[in-house]
C-alpha positions as CSV (number, residue, x, y, z in Angstrom):
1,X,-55.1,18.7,69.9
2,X,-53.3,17.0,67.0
3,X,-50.8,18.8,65.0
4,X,-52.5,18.9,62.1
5,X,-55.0,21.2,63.6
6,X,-53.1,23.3,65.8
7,X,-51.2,24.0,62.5
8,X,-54.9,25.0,61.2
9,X,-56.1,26.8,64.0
10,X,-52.3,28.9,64.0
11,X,-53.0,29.6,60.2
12,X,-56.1,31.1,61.1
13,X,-55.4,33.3,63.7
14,X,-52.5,34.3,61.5
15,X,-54.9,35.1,58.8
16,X,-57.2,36.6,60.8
17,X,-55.1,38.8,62.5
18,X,-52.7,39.5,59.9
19,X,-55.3,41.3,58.0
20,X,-56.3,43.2,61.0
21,X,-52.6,44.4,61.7
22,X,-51.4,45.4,57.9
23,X,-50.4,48.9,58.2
24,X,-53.4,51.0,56.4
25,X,-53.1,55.3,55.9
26,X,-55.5,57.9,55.6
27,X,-54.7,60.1,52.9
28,X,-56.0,64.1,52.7
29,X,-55.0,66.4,50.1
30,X,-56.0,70.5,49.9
31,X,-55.0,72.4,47.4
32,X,-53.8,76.4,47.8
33,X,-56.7,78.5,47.3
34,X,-58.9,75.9,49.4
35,X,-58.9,76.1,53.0
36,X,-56.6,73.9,55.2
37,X,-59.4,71.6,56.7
38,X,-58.5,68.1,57.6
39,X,-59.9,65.5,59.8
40,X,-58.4,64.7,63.4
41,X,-57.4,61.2,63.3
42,X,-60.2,58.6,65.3
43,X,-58.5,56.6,67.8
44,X,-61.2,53.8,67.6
45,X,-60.0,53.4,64.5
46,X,-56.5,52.0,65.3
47,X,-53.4,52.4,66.6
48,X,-51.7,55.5,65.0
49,X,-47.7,54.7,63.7
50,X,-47.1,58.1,62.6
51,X,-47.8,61.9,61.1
52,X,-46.3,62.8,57.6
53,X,-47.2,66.0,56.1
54,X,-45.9,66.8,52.3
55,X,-46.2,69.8,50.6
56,X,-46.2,70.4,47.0
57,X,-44.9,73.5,45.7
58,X,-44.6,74.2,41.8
59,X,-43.8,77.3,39.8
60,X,-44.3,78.7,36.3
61,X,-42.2,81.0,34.6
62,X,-41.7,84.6,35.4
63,X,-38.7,87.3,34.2
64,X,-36.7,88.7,36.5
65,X,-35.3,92.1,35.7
66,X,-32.2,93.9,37.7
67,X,-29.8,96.6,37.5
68,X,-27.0,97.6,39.6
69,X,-27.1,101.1,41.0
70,X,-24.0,100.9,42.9
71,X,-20.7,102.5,42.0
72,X,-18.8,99.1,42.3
73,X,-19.2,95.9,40.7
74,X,-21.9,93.5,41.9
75,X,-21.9,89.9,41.7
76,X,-23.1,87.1,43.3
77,X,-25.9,84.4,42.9
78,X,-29.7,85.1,42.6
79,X,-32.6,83.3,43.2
80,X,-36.2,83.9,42.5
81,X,-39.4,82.2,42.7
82,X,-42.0,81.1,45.5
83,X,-42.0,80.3,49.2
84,X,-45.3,78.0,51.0
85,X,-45.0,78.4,54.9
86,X,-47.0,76.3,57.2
87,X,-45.6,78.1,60.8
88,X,-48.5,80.9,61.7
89,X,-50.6,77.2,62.4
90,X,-51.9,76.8,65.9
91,X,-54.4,73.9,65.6
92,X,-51.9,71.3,65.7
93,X,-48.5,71.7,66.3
94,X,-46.0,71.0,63.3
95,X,-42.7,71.3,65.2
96,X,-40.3,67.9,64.2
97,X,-38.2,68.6,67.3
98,X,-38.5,71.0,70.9
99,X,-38.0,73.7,69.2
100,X,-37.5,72.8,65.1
101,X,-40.7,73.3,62.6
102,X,-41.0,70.5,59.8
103,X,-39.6,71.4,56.6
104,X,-37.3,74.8,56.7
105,X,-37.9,76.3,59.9
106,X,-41.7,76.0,58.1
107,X,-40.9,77.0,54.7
108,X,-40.3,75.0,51.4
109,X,-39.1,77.1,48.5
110,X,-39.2,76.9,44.3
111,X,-37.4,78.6,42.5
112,X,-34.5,79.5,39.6
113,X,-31.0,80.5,40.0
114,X,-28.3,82.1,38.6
115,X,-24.9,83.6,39.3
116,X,-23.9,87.4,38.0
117,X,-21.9,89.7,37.5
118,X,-23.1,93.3,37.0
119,X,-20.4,96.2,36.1
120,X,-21.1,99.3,38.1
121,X,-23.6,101.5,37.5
122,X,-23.1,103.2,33.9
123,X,-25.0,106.3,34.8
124,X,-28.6,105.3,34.3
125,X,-28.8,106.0,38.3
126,X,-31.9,104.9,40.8
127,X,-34.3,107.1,39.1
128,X,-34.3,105.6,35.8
129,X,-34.4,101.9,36.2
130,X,-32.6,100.0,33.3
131,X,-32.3,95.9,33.3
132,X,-30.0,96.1,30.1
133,X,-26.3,95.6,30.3
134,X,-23.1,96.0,31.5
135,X,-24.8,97.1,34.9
136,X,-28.6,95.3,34.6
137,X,-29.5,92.1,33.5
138,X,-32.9,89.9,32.8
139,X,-33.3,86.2,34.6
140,X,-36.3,83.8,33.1
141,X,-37.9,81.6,35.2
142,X,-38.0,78.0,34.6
143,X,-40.9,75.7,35.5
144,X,-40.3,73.5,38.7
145,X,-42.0,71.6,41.7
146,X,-41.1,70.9,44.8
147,X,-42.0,68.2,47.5
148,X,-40.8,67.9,50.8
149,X,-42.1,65.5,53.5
150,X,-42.1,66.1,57.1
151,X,-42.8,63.8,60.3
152,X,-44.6,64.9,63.3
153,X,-43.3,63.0,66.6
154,X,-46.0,61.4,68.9
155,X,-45.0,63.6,71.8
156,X,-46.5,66.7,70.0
157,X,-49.7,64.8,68.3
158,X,-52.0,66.4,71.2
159,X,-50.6,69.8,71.4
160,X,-52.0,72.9,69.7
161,X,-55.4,74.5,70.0
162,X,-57.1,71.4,68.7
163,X,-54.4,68.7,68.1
164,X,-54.2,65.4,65.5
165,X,-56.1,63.0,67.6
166,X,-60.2,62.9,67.9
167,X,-63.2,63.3,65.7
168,X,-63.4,67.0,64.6
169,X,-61.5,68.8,62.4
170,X,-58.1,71.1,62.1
171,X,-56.7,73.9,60.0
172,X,-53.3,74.1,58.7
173,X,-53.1,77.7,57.8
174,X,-50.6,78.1,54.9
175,X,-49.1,81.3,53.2
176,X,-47.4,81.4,49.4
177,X,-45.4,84.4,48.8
178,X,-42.8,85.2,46.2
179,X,-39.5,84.6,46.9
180,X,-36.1,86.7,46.3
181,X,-33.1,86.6,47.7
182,X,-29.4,87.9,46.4
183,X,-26.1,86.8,48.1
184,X,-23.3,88.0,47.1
185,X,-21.1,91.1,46.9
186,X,-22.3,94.5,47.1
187,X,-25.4,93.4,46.3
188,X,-27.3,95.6,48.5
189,X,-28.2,98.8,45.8
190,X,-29.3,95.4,43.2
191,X,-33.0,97.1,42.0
192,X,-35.4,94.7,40.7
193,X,-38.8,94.0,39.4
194,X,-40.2,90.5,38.6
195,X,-42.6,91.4,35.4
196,X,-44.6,88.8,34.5
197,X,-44.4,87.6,37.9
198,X,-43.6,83.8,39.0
199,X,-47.1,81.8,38.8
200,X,-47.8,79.0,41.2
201,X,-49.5,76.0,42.5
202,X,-49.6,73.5,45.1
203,X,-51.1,71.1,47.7
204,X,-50.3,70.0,51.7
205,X,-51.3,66.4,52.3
206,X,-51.5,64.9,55.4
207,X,-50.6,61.0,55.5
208,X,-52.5,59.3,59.0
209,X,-50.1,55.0,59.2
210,X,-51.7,53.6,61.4
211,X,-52.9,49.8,62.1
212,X,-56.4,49.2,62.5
213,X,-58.3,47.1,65.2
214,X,-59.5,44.0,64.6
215,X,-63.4,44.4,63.1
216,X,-65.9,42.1,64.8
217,X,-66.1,39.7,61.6
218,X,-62.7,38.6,61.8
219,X,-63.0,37.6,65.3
220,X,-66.2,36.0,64.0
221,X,-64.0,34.5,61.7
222,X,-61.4,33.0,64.2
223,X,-64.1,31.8,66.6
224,X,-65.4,29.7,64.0
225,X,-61.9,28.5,62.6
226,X,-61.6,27.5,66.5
227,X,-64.8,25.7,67.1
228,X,-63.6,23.6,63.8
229,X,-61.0,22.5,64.9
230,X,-62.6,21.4,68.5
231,X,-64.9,19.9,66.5
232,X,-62.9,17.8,64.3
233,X,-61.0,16.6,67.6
234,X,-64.2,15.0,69.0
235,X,-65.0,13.3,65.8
């Protein structure tokens, strides 16, 4: 065979299964307040490269009232807002390690922060809730979204009730709670009521990379490109 058409034939096949190989994904999207349904992922399709799950979090708003009831000053930093957990899941398993779940610990939070400072209680006690200063104090949520992206490892891809790989389905159950959480010091008699509460939104997406097997035209294609070239070598 001359060189002129192995170099042919070798663009072919390069062609041909070039195409094949590119790196293709599979892309489904649920938003909260739909079930968690999503198709396993068919082998027969192609070679799976990996597992990426994102989840979308985003809040709205909200007012955050608190007042200290303690004798002694309270300060710290304050954060309010939403929480979407993915860990009560048994279908597949969404661990990123032996014993690590994607994301945090399962978890992705939104939410808006502050630092304070509350003087002790002025005499307004636990019965008589009071947000207004020196001792109480109003936050207003800001409008935010979150996305965080996590990988599952092959080694877990089959594990869980139902796992990634086949032709059915899987559900990711999901939960999305408020959120509140003070750090500080003496921040443990800190009432509080969150009135008009945080509003939220979201989605979970689950990303299939994977490269897919060569469909029967492109071999088509390179048998023909081959029988070319044989051809033009008799002639």
């Amino acid at each position: 065979m001359r060189a002129k058409q192995i170099l042919q034939l070798s663009l072919i096949t390069i062609f041909v299964f070039g195409s094949a190989s590119a790196a293709n994904t599979i892309v489904q999207t649920i938003y909260f307040g739909q079930d968690g349904i999503f198709n396993q992922f068919d082998c027969s399709t192609g070679t799976l490269n990996f597992i990426r799950i994102d989840i979308t979090l985003n809040i709205y708003g909200g007012q955050f009232n608190y007042d200290n009831d303690s004798t002694s000053e309270a300060s710290g930093n304050l954060q309010f807002g939403e929480t979407a957990g993915v860990r009560d899941t048994s279908d597949v398993c969404l661990l990123e390690s032996l014993n690590d779940y994607i994301f945090d610990d399962g978890n992705i939070y939104a939410y808006t922060s502050c630092n304070f400072v509350l003087s002790p209680d002025n005499g307004d006690g636990g019965t008589n809730y009071d947000s207004t200063p020196p001792d109480g104090a109003v936050l207003f949520g800001s409008d935010k979204s979150v996305t965080e992206s996590g990988y599952i490892p092959d080694v877990f891809w089959t594990q869980g009730d139902k796992g990634f790989l086949g032709t059915g389905t899987y559900t990711i159950l999901y939960s999305l709670m408020p959120w509140t959480d003070f750090t500080g010091q003496n921040v443990n008699q800190i009432q509080f009521s969150c009135t008009p509460p945080v509003s939220a939104d979201g989605s979970i997406t689950v990303i299939y990379d994977y490269d897919a097997i060569p469909e029967p035209a492109a071999l088509s294609l390179l048998t023909a490109g081959i029988f070319v070239c044989c051809n033009k070598k008799k002639s």
